[in-house]
LOLOZA-799039 format. One record per residue (C-alpha): residue in one letter; residue number from 1; x, y, z. Coordinates in nm, 4 decimals. Example, Ala and Ser with C-alpha at 12.3 -4.5 7.8 and 13.67 -1.06 7.14 Angstrom:
BEGIN
A:1:1.2300:-0.4500:0.7800
S:2:1.3670:-0.1060:0.7140
END
This chain:
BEGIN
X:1:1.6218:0.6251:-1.9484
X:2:2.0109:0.6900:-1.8063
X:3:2.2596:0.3836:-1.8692
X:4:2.4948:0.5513:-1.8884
X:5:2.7762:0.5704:-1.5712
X:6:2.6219:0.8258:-1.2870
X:7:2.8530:1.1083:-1.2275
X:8:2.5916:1.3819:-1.1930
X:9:2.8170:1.6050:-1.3721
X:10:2.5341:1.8455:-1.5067
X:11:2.2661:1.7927:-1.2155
X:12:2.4702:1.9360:-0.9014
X:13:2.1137:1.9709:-0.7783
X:14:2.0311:1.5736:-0.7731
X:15:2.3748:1.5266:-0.6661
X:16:2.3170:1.7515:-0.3103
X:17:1.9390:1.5962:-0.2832
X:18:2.0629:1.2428:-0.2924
X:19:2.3691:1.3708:-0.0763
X:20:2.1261:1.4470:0.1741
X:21:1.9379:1.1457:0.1388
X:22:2.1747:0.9018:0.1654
X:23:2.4035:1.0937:0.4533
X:24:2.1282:1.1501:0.7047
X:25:2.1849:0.9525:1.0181
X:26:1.8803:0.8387:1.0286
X:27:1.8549:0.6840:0.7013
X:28:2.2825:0.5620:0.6702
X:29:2.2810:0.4057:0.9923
X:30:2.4507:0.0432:0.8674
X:31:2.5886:0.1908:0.5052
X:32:2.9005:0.3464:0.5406
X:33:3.0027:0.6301:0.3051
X:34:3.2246:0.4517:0.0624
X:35:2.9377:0.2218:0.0193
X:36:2.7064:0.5226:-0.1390
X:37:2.9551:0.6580:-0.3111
X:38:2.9646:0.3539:-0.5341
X:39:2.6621:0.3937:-0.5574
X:40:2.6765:0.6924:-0.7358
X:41:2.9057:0.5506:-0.9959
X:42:2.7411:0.1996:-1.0822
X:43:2.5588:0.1323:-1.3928
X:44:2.1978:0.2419:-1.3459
X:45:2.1087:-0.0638:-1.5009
X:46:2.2260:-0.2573:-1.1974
X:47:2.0184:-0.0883:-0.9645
X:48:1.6755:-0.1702:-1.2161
X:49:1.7947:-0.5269:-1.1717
X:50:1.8427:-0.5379:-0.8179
X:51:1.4708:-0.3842:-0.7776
X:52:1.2850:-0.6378:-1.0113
X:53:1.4857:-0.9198:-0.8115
X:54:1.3947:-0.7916:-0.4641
X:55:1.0096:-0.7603:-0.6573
X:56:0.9387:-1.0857:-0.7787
X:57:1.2374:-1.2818:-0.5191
X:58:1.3223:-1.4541:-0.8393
X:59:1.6489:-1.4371:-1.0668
X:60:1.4367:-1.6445:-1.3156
X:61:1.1516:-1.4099:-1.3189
X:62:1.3255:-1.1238:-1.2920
X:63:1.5424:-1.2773:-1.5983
X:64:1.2121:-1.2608:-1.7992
X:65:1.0443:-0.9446:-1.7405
X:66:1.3847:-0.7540:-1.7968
X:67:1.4035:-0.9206:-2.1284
X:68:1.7734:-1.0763:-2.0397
X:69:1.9326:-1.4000:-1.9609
X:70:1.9312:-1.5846:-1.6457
X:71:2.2931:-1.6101:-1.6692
X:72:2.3486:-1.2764:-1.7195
X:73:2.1333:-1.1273:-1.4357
X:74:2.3339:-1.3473:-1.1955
X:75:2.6612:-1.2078:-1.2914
X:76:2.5554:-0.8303:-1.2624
X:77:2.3695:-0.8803:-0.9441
X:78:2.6876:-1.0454:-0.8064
X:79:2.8667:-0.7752:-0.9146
X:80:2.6799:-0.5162:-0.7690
X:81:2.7143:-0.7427:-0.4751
X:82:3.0704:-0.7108:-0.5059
X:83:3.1511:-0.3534:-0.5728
X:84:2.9341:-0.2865:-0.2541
X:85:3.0901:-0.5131:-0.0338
X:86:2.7979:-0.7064:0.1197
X:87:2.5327:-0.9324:-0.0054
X:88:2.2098:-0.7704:-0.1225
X:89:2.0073:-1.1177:-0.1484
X:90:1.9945:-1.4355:0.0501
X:91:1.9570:-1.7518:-0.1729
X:92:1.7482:-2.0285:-0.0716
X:93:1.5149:-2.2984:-0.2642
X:94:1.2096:-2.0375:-0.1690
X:95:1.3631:-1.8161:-0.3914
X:96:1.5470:-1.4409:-0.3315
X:97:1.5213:-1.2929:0.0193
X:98:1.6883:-0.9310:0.0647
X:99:1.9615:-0.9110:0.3505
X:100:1.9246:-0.6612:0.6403
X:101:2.1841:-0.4631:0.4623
X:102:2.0158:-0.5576:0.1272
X:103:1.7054:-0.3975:0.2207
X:104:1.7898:-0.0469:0.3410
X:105:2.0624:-0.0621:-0.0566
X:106:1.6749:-0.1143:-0.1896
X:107:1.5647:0.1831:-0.0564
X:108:1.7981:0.4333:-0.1439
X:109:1.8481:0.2731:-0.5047
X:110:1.4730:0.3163:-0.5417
X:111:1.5370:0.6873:-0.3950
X:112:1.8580:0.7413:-0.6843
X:113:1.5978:0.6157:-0.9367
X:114:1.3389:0.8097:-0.8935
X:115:1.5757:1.1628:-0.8126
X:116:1.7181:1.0939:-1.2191
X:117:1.3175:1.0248:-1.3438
X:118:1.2900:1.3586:-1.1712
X:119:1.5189:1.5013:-1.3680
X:120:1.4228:1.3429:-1.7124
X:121:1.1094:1.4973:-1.6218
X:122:1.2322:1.8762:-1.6275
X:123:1.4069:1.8366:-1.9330
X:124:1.0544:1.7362:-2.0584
X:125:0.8033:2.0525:-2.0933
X:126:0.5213:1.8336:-2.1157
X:127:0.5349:1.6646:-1.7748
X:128:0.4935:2.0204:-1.6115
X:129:0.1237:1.9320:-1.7618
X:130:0.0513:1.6289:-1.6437
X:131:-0.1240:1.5750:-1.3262
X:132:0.0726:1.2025:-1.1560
X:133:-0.0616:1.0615:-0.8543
X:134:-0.0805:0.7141:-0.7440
X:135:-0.2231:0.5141:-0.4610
X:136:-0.2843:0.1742:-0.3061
X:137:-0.6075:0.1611:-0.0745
X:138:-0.7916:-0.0843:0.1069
X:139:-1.1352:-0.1671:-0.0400
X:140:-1.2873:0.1242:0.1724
X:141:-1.5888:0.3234:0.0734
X:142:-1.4727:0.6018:0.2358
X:143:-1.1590:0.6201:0.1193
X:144:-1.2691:0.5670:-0.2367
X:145:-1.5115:0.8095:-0.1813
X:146:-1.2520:1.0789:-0.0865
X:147:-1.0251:0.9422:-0.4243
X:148:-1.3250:1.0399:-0.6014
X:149:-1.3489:1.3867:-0.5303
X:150:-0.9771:1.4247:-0.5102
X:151:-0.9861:1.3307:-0.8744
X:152:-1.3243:1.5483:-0.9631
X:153:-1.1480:1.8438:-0.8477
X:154:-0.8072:1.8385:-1.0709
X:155:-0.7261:2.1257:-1.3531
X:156:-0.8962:1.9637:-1.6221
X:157:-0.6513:2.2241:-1.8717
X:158:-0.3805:1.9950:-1.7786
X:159:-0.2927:1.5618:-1.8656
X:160:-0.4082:1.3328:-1.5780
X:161:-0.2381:1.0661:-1.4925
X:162:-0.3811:0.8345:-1.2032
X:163:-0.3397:0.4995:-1.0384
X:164:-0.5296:0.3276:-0.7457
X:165:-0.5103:-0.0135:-0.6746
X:166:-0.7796:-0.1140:-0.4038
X:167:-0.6170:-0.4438:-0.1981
X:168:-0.5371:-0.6008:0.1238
X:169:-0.2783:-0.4275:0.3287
X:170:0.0039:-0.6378:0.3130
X:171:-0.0353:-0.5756:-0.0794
X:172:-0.0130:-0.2082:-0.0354
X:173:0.2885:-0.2704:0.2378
X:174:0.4954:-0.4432:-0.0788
X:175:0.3072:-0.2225:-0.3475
X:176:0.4872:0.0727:-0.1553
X:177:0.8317:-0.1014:-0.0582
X:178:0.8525:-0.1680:-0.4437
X:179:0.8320:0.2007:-0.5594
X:180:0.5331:0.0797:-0.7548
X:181:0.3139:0.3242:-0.5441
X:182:0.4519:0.6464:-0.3325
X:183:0.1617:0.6026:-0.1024
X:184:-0.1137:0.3608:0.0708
X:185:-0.3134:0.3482:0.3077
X:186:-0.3275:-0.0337:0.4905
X:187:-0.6346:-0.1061:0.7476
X:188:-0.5670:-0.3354:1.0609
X:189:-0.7489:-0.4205:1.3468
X:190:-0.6579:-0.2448:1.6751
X:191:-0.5653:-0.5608:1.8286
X:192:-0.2347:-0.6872:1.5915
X:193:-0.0914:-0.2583:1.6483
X:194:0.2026:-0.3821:1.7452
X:195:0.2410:-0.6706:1.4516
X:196:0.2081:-0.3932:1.1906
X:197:0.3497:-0.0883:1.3662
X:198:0.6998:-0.3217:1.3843
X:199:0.6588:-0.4879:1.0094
X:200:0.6326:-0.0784:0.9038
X:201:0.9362:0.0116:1.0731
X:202:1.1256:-0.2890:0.9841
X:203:1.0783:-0.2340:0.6067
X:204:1.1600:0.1728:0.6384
X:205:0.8204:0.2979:0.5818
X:206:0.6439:0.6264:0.7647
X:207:0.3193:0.5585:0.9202
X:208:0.0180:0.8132:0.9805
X:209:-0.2934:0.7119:1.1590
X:210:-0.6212:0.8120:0.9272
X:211:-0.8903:0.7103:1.1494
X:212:-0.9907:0.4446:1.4226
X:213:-1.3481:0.3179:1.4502
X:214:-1.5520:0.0227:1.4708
X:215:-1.7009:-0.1722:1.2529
X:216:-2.0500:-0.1346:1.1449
X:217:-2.2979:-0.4078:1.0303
X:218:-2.4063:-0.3341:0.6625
X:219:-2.7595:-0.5109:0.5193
X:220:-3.0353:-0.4860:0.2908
X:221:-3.3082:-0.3149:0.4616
X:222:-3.5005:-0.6015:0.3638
X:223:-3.2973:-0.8088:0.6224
X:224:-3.4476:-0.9753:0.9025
X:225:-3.2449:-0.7837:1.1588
X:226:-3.2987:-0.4492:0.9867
X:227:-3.4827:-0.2896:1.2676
X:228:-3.2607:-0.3558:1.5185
X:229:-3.1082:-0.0489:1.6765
X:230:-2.7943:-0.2565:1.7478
X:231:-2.6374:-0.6122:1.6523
X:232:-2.4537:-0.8649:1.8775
X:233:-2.2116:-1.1172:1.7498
X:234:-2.4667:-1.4537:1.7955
X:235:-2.7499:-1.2262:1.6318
X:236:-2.5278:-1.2769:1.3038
X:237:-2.4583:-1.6679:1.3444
X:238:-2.7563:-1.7999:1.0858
X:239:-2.6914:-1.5258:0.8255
X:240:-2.4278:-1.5293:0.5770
X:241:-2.1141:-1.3465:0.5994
X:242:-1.9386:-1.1377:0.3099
X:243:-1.5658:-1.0932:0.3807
X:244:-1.2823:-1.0151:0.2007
X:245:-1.0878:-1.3183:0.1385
X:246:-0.7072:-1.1894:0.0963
X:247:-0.6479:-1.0464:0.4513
X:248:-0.3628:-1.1393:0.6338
X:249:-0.1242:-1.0233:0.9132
X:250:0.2837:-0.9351:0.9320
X:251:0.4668:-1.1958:1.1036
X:252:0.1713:-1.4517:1.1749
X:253:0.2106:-1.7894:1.0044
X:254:-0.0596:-1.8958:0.7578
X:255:-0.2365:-2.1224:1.0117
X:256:-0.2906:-1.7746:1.2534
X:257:-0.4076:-1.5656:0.9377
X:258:-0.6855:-1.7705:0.8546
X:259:-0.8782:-1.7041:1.2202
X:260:-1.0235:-1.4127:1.2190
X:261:-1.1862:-1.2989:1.5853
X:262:-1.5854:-1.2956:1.5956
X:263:-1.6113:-1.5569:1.3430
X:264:-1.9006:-1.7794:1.3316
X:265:-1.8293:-2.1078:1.4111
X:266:-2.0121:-2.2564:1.0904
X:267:-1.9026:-2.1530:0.7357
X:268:-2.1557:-1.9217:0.6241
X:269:-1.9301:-1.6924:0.4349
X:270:-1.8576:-1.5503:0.0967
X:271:-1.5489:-1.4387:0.0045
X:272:-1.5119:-1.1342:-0.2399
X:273:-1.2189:-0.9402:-0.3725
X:274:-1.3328:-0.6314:-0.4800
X:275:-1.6409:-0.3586:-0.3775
X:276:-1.9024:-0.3709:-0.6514
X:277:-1.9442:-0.7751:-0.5894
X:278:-1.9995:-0.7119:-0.2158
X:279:-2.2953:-0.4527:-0.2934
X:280:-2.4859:-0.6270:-0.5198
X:281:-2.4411:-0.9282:-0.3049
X:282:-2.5760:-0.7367:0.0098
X:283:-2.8359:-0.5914:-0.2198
X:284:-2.9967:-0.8893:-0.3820
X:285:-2.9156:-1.1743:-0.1188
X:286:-3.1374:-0.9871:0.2309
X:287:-3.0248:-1.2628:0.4280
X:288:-2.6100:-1.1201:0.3937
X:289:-2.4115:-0.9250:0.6077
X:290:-2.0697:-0.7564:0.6067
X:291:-1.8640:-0.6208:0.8601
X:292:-1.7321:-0.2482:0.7458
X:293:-1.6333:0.0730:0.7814
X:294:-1.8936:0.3661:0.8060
X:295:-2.0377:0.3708:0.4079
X:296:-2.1218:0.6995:0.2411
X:297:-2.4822:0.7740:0.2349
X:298:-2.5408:0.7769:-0.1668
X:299:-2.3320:0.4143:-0.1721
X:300:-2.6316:0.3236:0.0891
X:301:-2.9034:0.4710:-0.0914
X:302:-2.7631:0.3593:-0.4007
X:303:-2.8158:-0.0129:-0.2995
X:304:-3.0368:-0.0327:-0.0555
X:305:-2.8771:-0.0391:0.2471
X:306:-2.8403:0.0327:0.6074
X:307:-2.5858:0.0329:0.8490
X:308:-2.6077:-0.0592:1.2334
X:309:-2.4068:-0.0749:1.5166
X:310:-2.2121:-0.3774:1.6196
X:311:-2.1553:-0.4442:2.0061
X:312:-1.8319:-0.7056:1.9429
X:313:-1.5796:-0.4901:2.1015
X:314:-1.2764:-0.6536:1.9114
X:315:-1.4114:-0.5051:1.6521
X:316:-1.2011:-0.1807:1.6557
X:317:-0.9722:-0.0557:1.3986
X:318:-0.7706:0.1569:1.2381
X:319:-0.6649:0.3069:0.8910
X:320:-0.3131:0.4342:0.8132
X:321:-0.1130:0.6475:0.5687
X:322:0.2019:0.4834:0.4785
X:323:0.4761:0.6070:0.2721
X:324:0.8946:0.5343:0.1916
X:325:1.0979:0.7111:0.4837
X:326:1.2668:0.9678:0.2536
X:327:1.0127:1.0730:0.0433
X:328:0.8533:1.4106:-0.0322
X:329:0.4911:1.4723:-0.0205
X:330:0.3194:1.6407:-0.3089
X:331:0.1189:1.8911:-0.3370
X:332:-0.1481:1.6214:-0.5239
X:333:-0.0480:1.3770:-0.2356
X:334:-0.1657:1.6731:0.0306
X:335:-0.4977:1.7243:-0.2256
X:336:-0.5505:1.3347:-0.1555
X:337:-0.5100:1.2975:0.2059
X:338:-0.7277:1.6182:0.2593
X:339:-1.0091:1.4500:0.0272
X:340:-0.9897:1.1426:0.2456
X:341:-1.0253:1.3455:0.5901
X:342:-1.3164:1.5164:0.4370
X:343:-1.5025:1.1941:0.3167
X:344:-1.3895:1.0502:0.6745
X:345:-1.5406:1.3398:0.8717
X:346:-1.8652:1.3107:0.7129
X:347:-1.9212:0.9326:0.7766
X:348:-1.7829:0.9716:1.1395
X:349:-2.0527:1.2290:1.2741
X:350:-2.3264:1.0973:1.1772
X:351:-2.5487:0.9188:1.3960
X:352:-2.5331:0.4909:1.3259
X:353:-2.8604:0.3199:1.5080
END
């Protein structure tokens, strides 16, 4: 798009947005202003590269998927490193590791990128048609369910163009940090607040609490425990488990990740990575069980399935909005959210038994 040298000559408007950006106290706390200035006059290019290096935290990878040379990448990373003053990457035999200072450069290069896609955009007629939204979600029911009518209820006279990405939350965390998705929403337990609420805040990202609720105990009605108004935790421990088998928690080594609270003792489990498996496996297999948030009622009726309570009180959690510190909420993004609250509301007051 622009390779050119940016001097925002003819876009005073991107010039005092980005101003703004970049000279808030809040978000320039460590970068001094000569530091941004550069920034404004450095090869756009440079910035791509540093991006797809902090991406894949590999010069050799990077190399290949910006059709370049090794060689070549190294020099105009280090010389980005250079004309800034400080050192963007840490180099180690695990591979590319932004700096402190390296990470917040990240942030505000992804912030300059996407201000100049901005303007492309109004020099393009066509884009004033097109409908862009993206989205990383957990593999929630609800929340799909809310994605569903958020889509259902765009101008069909204009272009759509949508992405969601259903994965664990420490997917969405990078999906987000990368610019490959303005927003997600991440699901945690109650109990590891503090792991995630710090991981957000190190890596600049906004948080917004969705919902917090506990989990429910979904089954074919044909299960054995079907008519029981509630379930305890050793009620589950001759039944098979579905669970999702990417979870995993800021900060905890990979030892920690793999416990997970309430676990049966024996391996009874299968482990699925998307939502369709888990249904028909819940639907077809009675003696199965998964541990969820509250399910729309056509996804029940759909497959077969009820939902009852579940007494383990560790149980609790919580779903969040999370988004780049800096950026602007859309008008589709706003369209989303209130979707989500809608499809949220309607699985929260009904009655589980």
């Amino acid at each position: 798009m622009y390779t050119e040298i940016v001097r925002f000559a003819g876009y005073r408007s991107v010039w005092n947005e980005l101003h703004h950006v970049l000279s808030c106290p809040c978000t320039c706390r460590q970068i001094a202003q000569p530091v941004w200035e550069a920034m404004f006059f450095m090869n756009t290019l440079h910035l791509n590269y540093a991006i797809e290096v902090a991406r894949t935290r590999s010069i050799t990878l990077a190399a290949e998927n910006m059709f370049m040379s090794q060689p070549n990448l190294s020099k105009a990373i280090k010389e980005l490193e250079e004309n800034l003053g400080f050192p963007i990457f840490e180099r180690s035999t695990r591979g590319m590791s932004p700096t402190g200072k390296g990470s917040e450069f990240l942030i505000y290069a992804r912030n300059i990128l996407d201000q100049l896609e901005k303007v492309d955009m109004l020099s393009n007629p066509e884009n004033d048609r097109i409908q862009h939204f993206n989205v990383s979600i957990p593999r929630s029911s609800y929340i799909a369910d809310g994605f569903t009518k958020f889509a259902a209820e765009l101008d069909t006279e204009k272009g759509v163009d949508l992405n969601i990405q259903e994965t664990n939350s420490m997917q969405t965390i990078s999906n987000v940090i990368d610019g490959q998705f303005n927003l997600g929403v991440i699901r945690y337990q109650t109990m590891y607040e503090n792991y995630f609420q710090n991981y957000l805040q190190d890596k600049q990202l906004c948080s917004e609490p969705i919902w917090e609720f506990e989990y429910l105990v979904v089954m074919s009605r044909n299960h054995p425990l079907a008519d029981a108004e509630e379930i305890r935790q050793q009620d589950l421990k001759k039944y098979i488990e579905i669970i999702h088998g990417d979870t995993a928690i800021p900060y905890l080594s990979n030892k920690d990740n793999r416990k997970t609270p309430d676990s049966a003792c024996d391996k009874r489990k299968i482990y699925v990575y998307e939502r369709c498996s888990q249904f028909d496996l819940l639907s077809c297999i009675p003696g199965t069980y998964m541990l969820v948030s509250p399910i729309p009622e056509r996804l029940l009726e759909k497959y077969e399935l009820i939902q009852r309570k579940y007494t383990a009180s560790s149980m609790r959690c919580r779903d969040v909005l999370i988004y780049p510190k800096g950026y602007k909420i859309t008008e589709l993004d706003k369209k989303f959210v209130d979707k989500v609250y809608e499809a949220k509301n309607e699985a929260a007051f009904r009655e589980y038994t």
